[in-house]
MIKEVEX-675231 format. One line per 3 residues: number of its first residue (from 0); their letters; for each residue x, y, z of N, C-alpha, C. Coordinates in pm, whole numbers. Example, Ala and Ser with C-alpha at 12.3 -4.5 7.8 and 13.67 -1.06 7.14 Angstrom:
<sites>
0) as) 1319 -569 780 1230 -450 780 1320 -330 780 | 1285 -225 708 1367 -106 714 1290 3 787
</sites>
This chain:
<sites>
0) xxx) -7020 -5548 -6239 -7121 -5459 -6190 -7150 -5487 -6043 | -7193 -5405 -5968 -7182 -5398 -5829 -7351 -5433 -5823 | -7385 -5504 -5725 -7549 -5516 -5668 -7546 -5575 -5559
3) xxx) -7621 -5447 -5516 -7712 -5501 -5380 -7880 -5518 -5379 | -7908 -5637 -5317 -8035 -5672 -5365 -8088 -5700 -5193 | -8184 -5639 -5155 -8285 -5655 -5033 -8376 -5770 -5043
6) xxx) -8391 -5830 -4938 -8529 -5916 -4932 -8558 -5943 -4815 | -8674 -5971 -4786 -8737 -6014 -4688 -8845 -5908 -4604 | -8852 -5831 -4694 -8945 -5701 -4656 -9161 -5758 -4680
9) xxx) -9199 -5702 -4619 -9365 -5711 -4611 -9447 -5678 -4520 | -9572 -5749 -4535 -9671 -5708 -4443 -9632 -5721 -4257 | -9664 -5691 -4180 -9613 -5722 -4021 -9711 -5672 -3928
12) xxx) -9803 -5763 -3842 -9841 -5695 -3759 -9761 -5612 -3656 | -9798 -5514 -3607 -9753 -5468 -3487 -9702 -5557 -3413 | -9579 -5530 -3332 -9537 -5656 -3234 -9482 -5782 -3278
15) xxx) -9456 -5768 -3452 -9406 -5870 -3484 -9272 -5860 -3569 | -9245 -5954 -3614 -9072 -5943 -3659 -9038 -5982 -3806 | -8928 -5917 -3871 -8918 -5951 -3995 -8727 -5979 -3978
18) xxx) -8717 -6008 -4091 -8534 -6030 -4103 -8520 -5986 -4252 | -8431 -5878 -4274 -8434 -5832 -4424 -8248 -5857 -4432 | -8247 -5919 -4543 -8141 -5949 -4621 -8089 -5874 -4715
21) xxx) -7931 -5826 -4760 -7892 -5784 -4857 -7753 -5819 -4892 | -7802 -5925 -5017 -7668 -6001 -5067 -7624 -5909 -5146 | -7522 -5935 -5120 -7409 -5773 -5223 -7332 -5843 -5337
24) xxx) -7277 -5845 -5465 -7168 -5899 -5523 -7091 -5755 -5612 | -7021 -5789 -5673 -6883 -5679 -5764 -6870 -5595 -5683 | -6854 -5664 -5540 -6761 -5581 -5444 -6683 -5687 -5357
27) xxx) -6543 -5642 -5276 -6511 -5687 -5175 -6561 -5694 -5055 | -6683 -5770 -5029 -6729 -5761 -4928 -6697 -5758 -4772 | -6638 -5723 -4793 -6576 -5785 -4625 -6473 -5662 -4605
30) xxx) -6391 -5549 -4683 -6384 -5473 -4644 -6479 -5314 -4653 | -6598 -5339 -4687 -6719 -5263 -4678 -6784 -5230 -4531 | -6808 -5094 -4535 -6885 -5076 -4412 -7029 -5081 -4500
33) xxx) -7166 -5145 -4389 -7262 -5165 -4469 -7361 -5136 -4347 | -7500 -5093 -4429 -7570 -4997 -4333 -7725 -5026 -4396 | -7816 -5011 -4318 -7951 -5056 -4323 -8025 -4876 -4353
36) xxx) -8123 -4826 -4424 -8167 -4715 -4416 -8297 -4710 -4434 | -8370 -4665 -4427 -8520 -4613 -4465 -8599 -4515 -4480 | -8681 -4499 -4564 -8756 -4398 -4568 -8890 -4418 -4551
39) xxx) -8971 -4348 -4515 -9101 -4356 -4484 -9183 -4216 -4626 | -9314 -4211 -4643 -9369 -4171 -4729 -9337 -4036 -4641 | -9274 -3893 -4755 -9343 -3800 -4722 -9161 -3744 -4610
42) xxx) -9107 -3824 -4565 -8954 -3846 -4491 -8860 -3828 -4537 | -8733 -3782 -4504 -8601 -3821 -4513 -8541 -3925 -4531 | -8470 -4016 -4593 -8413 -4119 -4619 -8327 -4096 -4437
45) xxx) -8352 -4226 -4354 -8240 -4212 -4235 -8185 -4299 -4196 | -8050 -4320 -4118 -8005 -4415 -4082 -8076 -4510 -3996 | -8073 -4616 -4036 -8134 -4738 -3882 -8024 -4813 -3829
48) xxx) -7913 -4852 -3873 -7821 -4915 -3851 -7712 -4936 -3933 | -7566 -4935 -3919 -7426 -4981 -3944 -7385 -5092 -3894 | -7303 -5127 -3989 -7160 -5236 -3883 -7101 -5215 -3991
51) xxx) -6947 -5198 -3978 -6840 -5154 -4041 -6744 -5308 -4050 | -6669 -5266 -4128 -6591 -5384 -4182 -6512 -5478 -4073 | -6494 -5374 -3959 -6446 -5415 -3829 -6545 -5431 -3677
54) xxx) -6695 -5442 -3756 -6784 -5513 -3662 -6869 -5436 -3557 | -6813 -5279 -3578 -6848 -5176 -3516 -6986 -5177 -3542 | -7027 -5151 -3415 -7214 -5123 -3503 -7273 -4969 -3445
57) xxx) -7319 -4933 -3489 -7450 -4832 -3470 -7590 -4826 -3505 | -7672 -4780 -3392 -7799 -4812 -3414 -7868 -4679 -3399 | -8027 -4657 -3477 -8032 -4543 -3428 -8121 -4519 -3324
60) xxx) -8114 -4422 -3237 -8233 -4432 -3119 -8354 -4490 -3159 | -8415 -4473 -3239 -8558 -4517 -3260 -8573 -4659 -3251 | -8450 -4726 -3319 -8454 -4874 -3286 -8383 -4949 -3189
63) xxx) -8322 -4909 -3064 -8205 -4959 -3006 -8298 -5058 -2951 | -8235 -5143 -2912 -8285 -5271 -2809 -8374 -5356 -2936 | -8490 -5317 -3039 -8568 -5367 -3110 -8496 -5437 -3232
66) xxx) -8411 -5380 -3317 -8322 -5438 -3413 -8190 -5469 -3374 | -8149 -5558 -3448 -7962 -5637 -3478 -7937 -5642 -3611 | -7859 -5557 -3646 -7761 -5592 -3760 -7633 -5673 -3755
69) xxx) -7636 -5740 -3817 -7542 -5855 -3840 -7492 -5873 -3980 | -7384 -5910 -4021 -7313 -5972 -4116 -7210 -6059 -4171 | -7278 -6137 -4256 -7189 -6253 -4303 -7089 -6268 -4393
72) xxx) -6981 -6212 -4395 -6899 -6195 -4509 -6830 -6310 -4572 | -6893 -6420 -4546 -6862 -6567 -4610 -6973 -6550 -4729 | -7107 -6478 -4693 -7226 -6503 -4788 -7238 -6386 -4853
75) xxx) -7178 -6271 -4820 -7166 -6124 -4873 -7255 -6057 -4852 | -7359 -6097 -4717 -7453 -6064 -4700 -7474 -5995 -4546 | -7574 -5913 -4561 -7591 -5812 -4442 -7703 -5851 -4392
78) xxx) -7747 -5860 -4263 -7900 -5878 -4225 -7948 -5762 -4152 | -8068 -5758 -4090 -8141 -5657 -4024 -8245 -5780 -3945 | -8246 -5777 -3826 -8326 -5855 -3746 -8409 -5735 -3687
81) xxx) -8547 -5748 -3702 -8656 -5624 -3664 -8763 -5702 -3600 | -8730 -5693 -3457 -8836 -5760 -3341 -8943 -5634 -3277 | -9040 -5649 -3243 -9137 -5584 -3142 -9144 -5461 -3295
84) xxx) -9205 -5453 -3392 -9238 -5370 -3526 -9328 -5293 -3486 | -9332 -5126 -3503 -9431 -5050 -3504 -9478 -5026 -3646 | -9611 -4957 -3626 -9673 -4876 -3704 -9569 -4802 -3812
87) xxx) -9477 -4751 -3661 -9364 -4595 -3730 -9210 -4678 -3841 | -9232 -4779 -3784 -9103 -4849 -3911 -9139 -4877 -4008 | -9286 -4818 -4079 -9310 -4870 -4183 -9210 -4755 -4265
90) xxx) -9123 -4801 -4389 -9085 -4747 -4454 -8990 -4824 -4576 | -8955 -4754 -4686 -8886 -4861 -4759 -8741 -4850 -4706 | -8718 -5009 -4682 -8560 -5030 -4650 -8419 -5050 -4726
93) xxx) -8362 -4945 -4704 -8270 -4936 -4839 -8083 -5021 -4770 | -8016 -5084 -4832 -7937 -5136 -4854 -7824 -5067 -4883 | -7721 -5050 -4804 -7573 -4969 -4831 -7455 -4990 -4815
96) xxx) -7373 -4989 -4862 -7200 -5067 -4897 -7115 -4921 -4923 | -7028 -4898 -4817 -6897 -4769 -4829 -6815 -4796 -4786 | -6696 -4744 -4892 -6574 -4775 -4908 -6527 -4693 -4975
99) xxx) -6460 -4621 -4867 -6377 -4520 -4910 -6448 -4373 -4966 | -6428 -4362 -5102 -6508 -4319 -5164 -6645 -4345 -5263 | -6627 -4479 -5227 -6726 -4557 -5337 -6863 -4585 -5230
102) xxx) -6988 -4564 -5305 -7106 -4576 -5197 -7203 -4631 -5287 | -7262 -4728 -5245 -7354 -4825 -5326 -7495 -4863 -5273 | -7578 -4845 -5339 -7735 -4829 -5246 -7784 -4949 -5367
105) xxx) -7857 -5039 -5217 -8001 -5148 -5330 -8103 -5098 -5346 | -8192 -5166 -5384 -8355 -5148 -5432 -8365 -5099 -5372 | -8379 -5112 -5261 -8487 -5145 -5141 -8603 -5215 -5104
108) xxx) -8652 -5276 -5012 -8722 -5308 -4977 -8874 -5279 -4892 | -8976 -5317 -4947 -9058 -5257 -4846 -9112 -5317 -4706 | -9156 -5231 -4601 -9202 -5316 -4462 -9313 -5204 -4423
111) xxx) -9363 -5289 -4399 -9523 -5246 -4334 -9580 -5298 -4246 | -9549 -5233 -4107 -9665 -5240 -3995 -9749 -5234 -3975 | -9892 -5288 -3946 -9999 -5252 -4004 -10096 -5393 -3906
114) x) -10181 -5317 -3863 -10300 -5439 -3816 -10443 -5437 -3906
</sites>
């Protein structure tokens, strides 16, 4: 069975930083492109970030310069580094693994900006 599991999601003041994790297993990790997403209440599920199996990354305007996605394919795991946090990133952060035709979404996680 395939799982991806998020963590490191919560409360955040404004201006402050979180690191959300998503360990993946019953996949080949390492030839997976894997991608960070979120939704906010009331929103579209949208992209925040990629990096592809070959290290490629994409970010989306809303977060450039503020987040880093990174991944460890020794640990099967994807990160999301989220520095300088607004209000507007509050949303749940969802977890994604594609390949080919195969597409695999986690829990998600929640994050909340908030003073």
């Amino acid at each position: 069975q395939v799982q991806l599991v998020e963590s490191g999601g919560g409360l955040v003041q404004p201006g402050g930083s979180l690191r959300l994790s998503c360990a993946a297993s019953g996949i080949i990790f390492s030839v997976y492109d894997m991608g960070w997403y979120r939704q906010a209440p009331g929103k579209q599920r949208e992209l925040v970030a990629t990096i592809t199996s070959g290290d490629t990354i994409n970010y989306a305007d809303s977060v450039k310069g503020r987040f880093t996605i990174t991944r460890d394919n020794a640990k099967n795991t994807v990160y999301l580094q989220m520095n300088s946090l607004k209000p507007e990133d509050t949303a749940v952060y969802y977890c994604k693994a594609k390949f080919g035709f195969a597409t695999y979404w986690g829990q998600g996680t929640q994050v909340t900006v908030s003073s």
